[in-house]
C-alpha positions as a Python dict, from the first residue, in 0.01 Angstrom:
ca = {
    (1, 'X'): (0, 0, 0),
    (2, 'X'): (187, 232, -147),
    (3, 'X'): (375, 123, -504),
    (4, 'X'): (588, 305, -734),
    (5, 'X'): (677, 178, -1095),
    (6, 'X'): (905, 314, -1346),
    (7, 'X'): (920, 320, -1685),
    (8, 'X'): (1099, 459, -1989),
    (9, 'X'): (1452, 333, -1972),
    (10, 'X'): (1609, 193, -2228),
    (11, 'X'): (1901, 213, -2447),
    (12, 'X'): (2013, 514, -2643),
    (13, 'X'): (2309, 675, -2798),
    (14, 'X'): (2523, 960, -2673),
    (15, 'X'): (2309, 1305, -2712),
    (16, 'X'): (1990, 1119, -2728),
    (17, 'X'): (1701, 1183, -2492),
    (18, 'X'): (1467, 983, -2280),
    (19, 'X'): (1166, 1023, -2053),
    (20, 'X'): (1134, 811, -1766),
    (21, 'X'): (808, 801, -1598),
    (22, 'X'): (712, 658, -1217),
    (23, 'X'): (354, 607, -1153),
    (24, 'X'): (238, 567, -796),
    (25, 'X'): (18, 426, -591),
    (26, 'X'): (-136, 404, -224),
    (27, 'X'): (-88, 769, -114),
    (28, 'X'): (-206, 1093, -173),
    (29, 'X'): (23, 1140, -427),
    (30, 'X'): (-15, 1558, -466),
    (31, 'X'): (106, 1588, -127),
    (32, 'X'): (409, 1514, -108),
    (33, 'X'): (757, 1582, -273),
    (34, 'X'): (876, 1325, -520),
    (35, 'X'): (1234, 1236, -608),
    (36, 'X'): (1430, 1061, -889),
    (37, 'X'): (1767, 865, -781),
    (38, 'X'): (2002, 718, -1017),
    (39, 'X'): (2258, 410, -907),
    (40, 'X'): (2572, 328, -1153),
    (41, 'X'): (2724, -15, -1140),
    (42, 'X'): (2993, -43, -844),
    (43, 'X'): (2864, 337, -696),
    (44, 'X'): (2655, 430, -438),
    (45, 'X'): (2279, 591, -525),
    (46, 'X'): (2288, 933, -572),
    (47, 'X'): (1961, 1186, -594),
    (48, 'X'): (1903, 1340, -956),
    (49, 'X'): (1637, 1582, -880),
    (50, 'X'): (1340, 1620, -662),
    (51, 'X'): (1005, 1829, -742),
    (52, 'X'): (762, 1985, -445),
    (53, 'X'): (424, 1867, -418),
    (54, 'X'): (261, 2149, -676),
    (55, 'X'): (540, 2163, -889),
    (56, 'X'): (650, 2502, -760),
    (57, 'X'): (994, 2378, -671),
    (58, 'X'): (1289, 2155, -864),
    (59, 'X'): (1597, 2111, -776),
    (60, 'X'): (1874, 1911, -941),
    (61, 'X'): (2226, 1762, -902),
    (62, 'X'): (2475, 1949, -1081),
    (63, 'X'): (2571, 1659, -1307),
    (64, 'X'): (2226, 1695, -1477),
    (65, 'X'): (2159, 2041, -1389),
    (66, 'X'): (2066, 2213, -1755),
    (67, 'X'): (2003, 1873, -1889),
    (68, 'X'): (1746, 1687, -1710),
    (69, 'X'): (1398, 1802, -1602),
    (70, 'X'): (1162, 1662, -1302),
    (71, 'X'): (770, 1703, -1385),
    (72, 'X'): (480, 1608, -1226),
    (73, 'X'): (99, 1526, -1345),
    (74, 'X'): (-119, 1503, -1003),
    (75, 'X'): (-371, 1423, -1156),
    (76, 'X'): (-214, 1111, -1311),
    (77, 'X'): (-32, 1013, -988),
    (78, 'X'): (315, 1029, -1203),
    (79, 'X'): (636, 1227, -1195),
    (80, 'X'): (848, 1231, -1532),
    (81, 'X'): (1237, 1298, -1594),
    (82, 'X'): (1307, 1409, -1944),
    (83, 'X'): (1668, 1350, -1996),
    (84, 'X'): (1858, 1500, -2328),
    (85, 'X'): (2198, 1567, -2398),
    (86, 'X'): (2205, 1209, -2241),
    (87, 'X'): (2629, 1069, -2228),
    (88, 'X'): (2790, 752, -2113),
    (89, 'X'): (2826, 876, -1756),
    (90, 'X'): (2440, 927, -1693),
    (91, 'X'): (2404, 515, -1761),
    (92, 'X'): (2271, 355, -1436),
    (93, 'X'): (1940, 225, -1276),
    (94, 'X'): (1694, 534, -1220),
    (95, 'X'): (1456, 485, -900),
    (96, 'X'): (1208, 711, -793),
    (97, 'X'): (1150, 771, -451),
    (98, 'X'): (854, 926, -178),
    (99, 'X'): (870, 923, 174),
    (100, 'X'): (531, 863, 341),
    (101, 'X'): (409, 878, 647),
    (102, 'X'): (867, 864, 789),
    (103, 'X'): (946, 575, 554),
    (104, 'X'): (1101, 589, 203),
    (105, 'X'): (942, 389, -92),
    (106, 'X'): (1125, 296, -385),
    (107, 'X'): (1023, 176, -757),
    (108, 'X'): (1194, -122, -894),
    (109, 'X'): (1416, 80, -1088),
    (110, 'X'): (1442, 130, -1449),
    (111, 'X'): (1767, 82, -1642),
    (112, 'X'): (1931, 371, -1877),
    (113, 'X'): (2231, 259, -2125),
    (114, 'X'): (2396, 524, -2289),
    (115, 'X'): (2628, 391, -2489),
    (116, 'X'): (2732, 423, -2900),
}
């Protein structure tokens, strides 16, 4: 069964930083790409940033491009998202997201409040 839980969210001030973590579960976790999401209140979900299987690869939304980075540790079954130069606009629930086996799998979300 596969399960995905974040962590790491929190509340913080303009140009703080944060590192959300998503541990999973249930699959073979170092083969496949991982992604983080974010969903603001009254806006549809939008992907942050998504990391190949080894690592090799990131890629990033250009709202967080330069700011945020996507990790991985295979051999702890988690992916990471340091966040810095954090602002109002980046507040929203952060999910992380695999797709195994043709369907998508989803943590429970962890909530990020930027605000002074």
């Amino acid at each position: 069964q596969v399960q995905l839980v974040e962590s790491g969210g929190g509340l913080v001030q303009p140009g703080e930083s944060l590192r959300l973590s998503c541990a999973a579960t249930g699959f073979t976790f170092s083969n496949y790409v991982m992604r983080w999401y974010r969903q603001a209140l009254g806006k549809e979900r939008e992907l942050v940033a998504l990391i190949t299987p080894t690592g090799d690869i990131t890629t990033y939304s250009d709202s967080v491009k330069g700011r945020f980075t996507i990790s991985r540790d295979n051999a702890k079954n988690t992916v990471y998202l340091q966040m810095n130069s954090l602002s109002p606009e980046d507040t929203a629930v952060y999910y992380c997201k695999a797709r195994y086996q043709g369907s998508d799998y989803w943590g429970q979300g962890t909530q990020v409040t930027v605000s002074s």
